[in-house]
C-alpha positions as CSV (number, residue, x, y, z in Angstrom):
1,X,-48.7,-57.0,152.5
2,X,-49.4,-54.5,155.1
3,X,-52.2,-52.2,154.9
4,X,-53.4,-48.9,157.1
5,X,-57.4,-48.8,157.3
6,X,-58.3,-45.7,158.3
7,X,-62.7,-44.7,159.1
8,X,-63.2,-41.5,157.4
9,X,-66.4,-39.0,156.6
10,X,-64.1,-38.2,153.6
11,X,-61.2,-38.5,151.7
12,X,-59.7,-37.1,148.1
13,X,-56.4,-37.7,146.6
14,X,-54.3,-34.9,144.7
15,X,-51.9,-35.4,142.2
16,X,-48.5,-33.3,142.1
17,X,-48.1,-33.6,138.6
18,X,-44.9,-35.8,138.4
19,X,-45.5,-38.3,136.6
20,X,-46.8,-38.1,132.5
21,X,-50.2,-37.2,131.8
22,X,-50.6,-35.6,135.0
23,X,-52.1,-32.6,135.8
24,X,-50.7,-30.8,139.0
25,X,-53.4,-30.1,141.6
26,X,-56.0,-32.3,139.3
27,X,-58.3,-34.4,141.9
28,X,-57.3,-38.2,141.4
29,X,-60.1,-39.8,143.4
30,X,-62.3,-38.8,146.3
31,X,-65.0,-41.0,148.7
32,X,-67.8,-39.5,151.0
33,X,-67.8,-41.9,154.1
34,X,-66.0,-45.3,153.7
35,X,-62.7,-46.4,154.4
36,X,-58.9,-44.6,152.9
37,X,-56.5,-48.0,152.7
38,X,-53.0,-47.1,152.5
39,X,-51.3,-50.4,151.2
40,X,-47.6,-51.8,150.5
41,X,-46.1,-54.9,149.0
42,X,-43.7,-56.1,151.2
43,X,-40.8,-58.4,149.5
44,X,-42.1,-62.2,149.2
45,X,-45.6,-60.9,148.7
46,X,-47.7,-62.4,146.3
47,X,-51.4,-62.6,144.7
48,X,-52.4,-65.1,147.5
49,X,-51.1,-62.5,150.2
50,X,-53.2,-59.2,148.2
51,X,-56.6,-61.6,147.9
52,X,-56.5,-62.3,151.8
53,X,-55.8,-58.6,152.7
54,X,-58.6,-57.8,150.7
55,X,-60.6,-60.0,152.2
56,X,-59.9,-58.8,155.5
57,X,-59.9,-55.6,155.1
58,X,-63.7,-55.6,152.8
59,X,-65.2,-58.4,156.0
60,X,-63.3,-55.8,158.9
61,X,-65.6,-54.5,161.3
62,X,-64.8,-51.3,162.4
63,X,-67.9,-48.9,161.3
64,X,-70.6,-48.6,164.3
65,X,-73.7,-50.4,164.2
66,X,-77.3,-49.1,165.7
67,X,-75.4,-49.4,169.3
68,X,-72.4,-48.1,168.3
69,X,-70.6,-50.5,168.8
70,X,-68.0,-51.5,165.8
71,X,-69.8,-54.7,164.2
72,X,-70.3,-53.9,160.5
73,X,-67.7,-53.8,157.4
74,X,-67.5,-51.2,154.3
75,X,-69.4,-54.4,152.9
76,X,-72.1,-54.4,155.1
77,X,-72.9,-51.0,154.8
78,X,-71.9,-50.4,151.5
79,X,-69.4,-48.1,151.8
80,X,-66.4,-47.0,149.4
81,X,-62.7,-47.7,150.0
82,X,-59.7,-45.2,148.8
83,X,-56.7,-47.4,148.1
84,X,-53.5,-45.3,148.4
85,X,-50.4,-46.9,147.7
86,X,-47.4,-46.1,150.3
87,X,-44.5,-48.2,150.1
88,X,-43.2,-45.8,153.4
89,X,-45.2,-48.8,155.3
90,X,-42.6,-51.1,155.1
91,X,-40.0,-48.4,156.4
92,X,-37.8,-49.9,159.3
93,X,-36.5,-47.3,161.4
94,X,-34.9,-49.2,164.4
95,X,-31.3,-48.1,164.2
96,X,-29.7,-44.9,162.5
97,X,-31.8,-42.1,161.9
98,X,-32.5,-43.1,158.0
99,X,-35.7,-45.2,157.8
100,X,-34.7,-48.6,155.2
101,X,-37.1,-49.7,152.6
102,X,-35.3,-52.9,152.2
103,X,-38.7,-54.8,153.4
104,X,-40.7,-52.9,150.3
105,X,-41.3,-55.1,147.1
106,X,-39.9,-53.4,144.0
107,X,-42.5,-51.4,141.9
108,X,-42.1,-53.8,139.0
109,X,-43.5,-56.3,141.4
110,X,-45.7,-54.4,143.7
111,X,-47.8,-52.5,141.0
112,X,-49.5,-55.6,139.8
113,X,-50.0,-57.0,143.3
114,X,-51.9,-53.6,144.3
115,X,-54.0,-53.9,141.3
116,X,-54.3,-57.4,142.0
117,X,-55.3,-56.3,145.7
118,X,-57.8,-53.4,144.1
119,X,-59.3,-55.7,141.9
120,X,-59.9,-58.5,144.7
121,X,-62.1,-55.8,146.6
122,X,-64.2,-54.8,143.5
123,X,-64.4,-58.6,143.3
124,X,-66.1,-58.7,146.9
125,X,-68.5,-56.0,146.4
126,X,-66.9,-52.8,147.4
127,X,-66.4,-49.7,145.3
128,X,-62.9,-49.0,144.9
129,X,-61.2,-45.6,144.1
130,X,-57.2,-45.6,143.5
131,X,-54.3,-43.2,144.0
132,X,-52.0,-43.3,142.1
133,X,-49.4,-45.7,141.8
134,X,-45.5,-44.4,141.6
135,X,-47.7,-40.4,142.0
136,X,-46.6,-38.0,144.7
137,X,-49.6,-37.2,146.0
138,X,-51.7,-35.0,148.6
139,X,-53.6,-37.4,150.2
140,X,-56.7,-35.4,152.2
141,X,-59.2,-36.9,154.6
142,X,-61.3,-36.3,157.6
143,X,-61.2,-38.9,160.0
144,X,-64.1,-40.9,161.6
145,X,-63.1,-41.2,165.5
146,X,-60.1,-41.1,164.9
147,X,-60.8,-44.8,164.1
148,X,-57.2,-46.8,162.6
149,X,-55.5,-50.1,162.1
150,X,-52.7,-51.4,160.5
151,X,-53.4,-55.1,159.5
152,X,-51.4,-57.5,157.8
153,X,-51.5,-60.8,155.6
154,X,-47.5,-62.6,155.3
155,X,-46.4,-64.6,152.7
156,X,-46.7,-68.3,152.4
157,X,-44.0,-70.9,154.2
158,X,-40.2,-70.0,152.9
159,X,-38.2,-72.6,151.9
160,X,-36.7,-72.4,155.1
161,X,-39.8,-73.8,156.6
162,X,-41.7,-71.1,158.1
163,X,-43.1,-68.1,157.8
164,X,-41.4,-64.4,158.8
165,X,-43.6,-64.0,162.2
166,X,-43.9,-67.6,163.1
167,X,-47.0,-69.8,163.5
168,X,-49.9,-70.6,160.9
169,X,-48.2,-68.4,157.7
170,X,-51.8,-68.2,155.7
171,X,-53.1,-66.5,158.7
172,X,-54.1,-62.9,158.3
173,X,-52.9,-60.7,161.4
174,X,-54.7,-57.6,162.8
């Protein structure tokens, strides 16, 4: 899974309307100051890779404590996340001019991972609002800084012995 962590004062997400139910415009979710995760199931992903993302991302450190320096989580503090999923994330764009999604997980198979990843977090403590999943949406937010990382958990050993980046394959990456 790969995930964009973003500080913000605020965020909302608005919904186009596309999908049934919807109504265009309608406000979907919105946080005061906390954290706007934009998350994608990558292919090989599974519930073990969306709990240790979720960990990582609820125990990150990036909010400022009384010296400013960045040493407290969303946890710590008790601040919201907005989960957005954006399967664009796994977009490779190294030759042609076409970005390929081929690394992105199905939606038959990411949706329940990134409820799986939402419902680890609420698991850990934090208050969770969702985009959402399969919407086009607006996605607005102020950012705290700027203040952004992209952090990433990879699947488990493949057959083939290994995992995709090499070394320890439970380890979480930031």
């Amino acid at each position: 899974m790969k995930a964009v962590v973003q500080r913000v004062h605020r965020a909302r997400v608005v919904v186009a309307g596309d999908l049934p139910g919807e109504v265009p415009g309608e406000v979907a979710a919105e946080i005061g100051a906390g954290m706007l995760v934009f998350v994608c199931v990558l292919r090989g992903d599974g519930p073990t890779e969306a709990r240790a993302l979720a960990t990582r991302i609820a125990q990150f450190r990036f909010f400022a404590d009384e010296r400013g320096r960045m040493n407290l989580s969303s946890l710590d503090l008790g601040r919201p996340a907005l989960v957005v999923s954006q399967f664009t994330l796994a977009a490779e764009g190294d030759r042609g001019r076409r970005p390929s999604f081929d690394r992105a997980a199905p939606p038959e198979v990411a949706e329940p991972l990134y409820e799986a990843f939402v419902a680890e977090l609420r698991t850990l403590g934090l208050t969770v609002e969702t985009g959402r999943f399969g919407a086009h949406m607006d996605v607005e937010l102020v950012n705290d800084g700027p203040v952004t990382f992209v952090l990433e958990s990879h699947p488990a050993a493949s057959s083939s012995g290994g995992s995709p980046q090499g070394g320890d394959p439970s380890q979480v990456l930031a």
